[in-house]
Phi, psi and omega in degrees: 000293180225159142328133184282154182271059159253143219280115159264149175269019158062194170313171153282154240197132163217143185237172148229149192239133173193162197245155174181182184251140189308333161329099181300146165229176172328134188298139175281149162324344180244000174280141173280156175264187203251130180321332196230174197285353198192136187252122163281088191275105187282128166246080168305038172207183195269150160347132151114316159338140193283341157299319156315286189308320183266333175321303203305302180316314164301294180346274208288335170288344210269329214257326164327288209294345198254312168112015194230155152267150190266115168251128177266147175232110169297115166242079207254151173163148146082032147089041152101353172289337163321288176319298153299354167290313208299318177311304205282000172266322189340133154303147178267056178252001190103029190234008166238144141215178197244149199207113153068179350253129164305327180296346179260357185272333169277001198211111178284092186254268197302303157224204176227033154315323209285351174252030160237023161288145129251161189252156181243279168219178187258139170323272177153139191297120182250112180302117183251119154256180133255149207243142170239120189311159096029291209295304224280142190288030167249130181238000171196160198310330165250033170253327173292243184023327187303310183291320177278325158317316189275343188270012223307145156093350182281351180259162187236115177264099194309147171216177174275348205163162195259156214033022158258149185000304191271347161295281189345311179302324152321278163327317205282308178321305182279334146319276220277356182232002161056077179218147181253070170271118173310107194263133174267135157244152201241175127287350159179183173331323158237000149303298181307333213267341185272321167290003161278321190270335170282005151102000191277341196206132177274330184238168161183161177267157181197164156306165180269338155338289169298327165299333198287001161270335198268316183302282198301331192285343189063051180264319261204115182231112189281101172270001198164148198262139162215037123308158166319314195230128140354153224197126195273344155279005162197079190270011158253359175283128176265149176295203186262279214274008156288343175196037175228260152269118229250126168105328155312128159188193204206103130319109175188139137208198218265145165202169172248148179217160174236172179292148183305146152115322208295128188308108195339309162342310198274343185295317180306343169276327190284297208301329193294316191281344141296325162295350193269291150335280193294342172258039194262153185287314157280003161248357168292318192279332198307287204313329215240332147297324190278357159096025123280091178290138190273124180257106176248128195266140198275186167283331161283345171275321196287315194286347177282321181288349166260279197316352185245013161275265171347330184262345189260332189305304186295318215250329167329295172306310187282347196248350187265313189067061195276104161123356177266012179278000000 
C-alpha cells in the first residue's frame, strides 16, 4: 500500500536558547556576523500554506536581526521532504536553512533528509482542525466516526502528502477507531482545500489560520480539534480523542532546521535571534491569534519534547503496521 512510516527519535540535538529584544541592535563581541550575502529560507509547501505565511513574516524579522536578506523558496512535494532533501544537501554554511513543521521531521516516509538536519529552534505549535463539508450528513465528529463505520470506504479524507504528519493522523484515525476512510494525498494545503470546497474530497486537515475564512463563511465546518488537547482559540471545539476515537492526535508545529555540519556558532545565533523574534511583542500577538503560541525552547526541552512525541507514534506504527499493508 504505502511505504512504512517510521517514527525517528531523530539526533542528539544540541542548541543554546538566550533571550534579547527583536530591535536590531550593534553585533555582541561573541556573535559571528553571518557568513554569506543572503539566506534561502526553503518552505516545503506552496505559497499560501500556513508555513509560507508564518515563514514570511520570520523571514523578513530574521533578515533585520541578521543583517542579510532572507529569501523565501517554495520546494513543495512528497509530504513535505522535497524540501529537507533539499536543505539537507545544501552546504552548510548559512546561506540555506529550512522553515517547517517538526511533525514531518518526526516522521521518516519518503526519505531520511531529516537525519542530515539540524535543528535550530522551534516557533511554536499549531491548532489543526478537521474540517467537514456543509452538505454532508455528520454535523459533528462522532456522527462522522458513525458514519464512516457503517460506510466503510466512503468517506474520502484529504492529507498534504503520503507521509505526513496529516497522513499519519488519518492511519491513526483508521487503526485505532477501525474505520475505512479513503486517504487522498495532496501536495499541500490548497490543492486539497480547492477540491474540498468543490465537493471532490469530504474531510480535511487544515490550521486553524488557515481555516478560519472558510468555517466563517460556512464553506466549511470544524467538527474537531487533532491536537492532543482543547485549544484556548477554541475552547468549545472537542479534540478527536476525546470523545470519537481515544488515542488519536497529530503533534506538529512550525521550527527552523539548517543543513548537518552547519557551525555551531551559527546556529546558536540563528536560534538566539529567533526565540527573540517570537517573544517581541507584536509577532508574539500575531502568532498567538493565529493559534500558534510562540514557544521558545531551551535545547533540552525542544529535543525532549520530539523524542517523547515520538515514542508513543513509533510503537503505534509498528504494533499497528500502518502503511505497511
Amino acid at each position: 500500500m504505502l511505504h512504512a512510516l517510521i517514527v525517528r527519535s531523530t539526533l542528539a540535538w544540541v542548541l543554546l536558547l538566550t533571550q534579547g529584544s527583536l530591535i536590531p541592535t550593534a553585533q555582541a563581541a561573541d556573535e559571528p556576523a553571518w557568513p554569506t550575502k543572503q539566506i534561502a529560507l526553503v518552505v516545503p509547501y506552496p505559497p499560501g500554506a500556513i508555513t509560507d505565511t508564518v515563514g514570511r513574516r520570520l523571514g523578513n524579522q530574521l533578515g533585520m536581526a541578521l543583517g542579510v536578506p532572507v529569501v523565501i523558496e517554495n520546494k513543495a512535494g512528497a509530504g513535505a521532504n522535497l524540501g529537507a532533501a533539499y536543505v539537507s544537501n545544501a552546504q552548510p554554511n548559512g546561506a540555506t536553512i529550512l522553515f517547517t513543521s517538526y511533525g514531518n521531521i518526526m516522521i521518516d516516509s519518503v526519505t531520511e533528509a531529516q537525519h542530515k538536519l539540524t535543528p535550530v529552534a522551534a516557533v511554536g505549535p499549531m491548532t489543526v482542525v478537521m474540517l467537514v463539508r456543509p452538505d454532508l450528513p455528520y454535523k459533528t465528529i462522532e456522527e462522522m466516526v458513525t458514519y464512516a463505520r457503517a460506510h466503510p470506504q466512503k468517506i474520502s479524507f484529504a492529507s498534504v502528502g503520503i507521509g505526513s504528519s496529516y497522513h499519519l493522523l488519518i492511519e491513526q484515525m483508521n487503526t485505532l477507531g477501525k474505520l475505512d476512510m479513503v486517504h487522498i494525498p495532496y501536495k499541500g494545503g490548497a490543492a486539497s482545500m480547492a477540491d474540498f470546497l468543490g465537493g471532490r474530497v469530504d474531510v480535511m486537515l487544515a490550521t486553524w489560520l488557515f481555516a478560519k475564512p472558510y468555517v466563517a463563511d460556512n464553506r466549511a465546518r470544524a467538527v474537531a480539534l487533532v491536537n492532543g488537547e482543547r485549544s484556548p482559540a477554541l475552547p468549545n471545539l472537542p479534540t478527536v480523542n476525546e470523545q470519537a476515537v481515544p488515542g488519536v492526535k497529530l503533534i506538529d508545529g512550525l521550527g527552523v532546521f539548517a543543513p548537518k555540519g552547519l557551525p555551531q556558532a551559527l546556529v546558536a545565533r540563528l536560534n538566539k535571534d529567533i526565540n527573540r523574534i517570537i517573544q517581541e511583542p507584536e509577532m508574539k500577538a500575531w502568532l498567538t491569534n493565529e493559534a500558534i503560541p510562540p514557544t521558545a525552547m531551551s535545547t533540552a526541552a525542544f529535543e525532549k519534547m520530539l523524542i517523547d512525541e515520538a515514542k508513543p507514534l513509533d510503537k503505534l506504527i509498528r504494533e499497528n503496521k500502518i502503511g505497511m499493508k
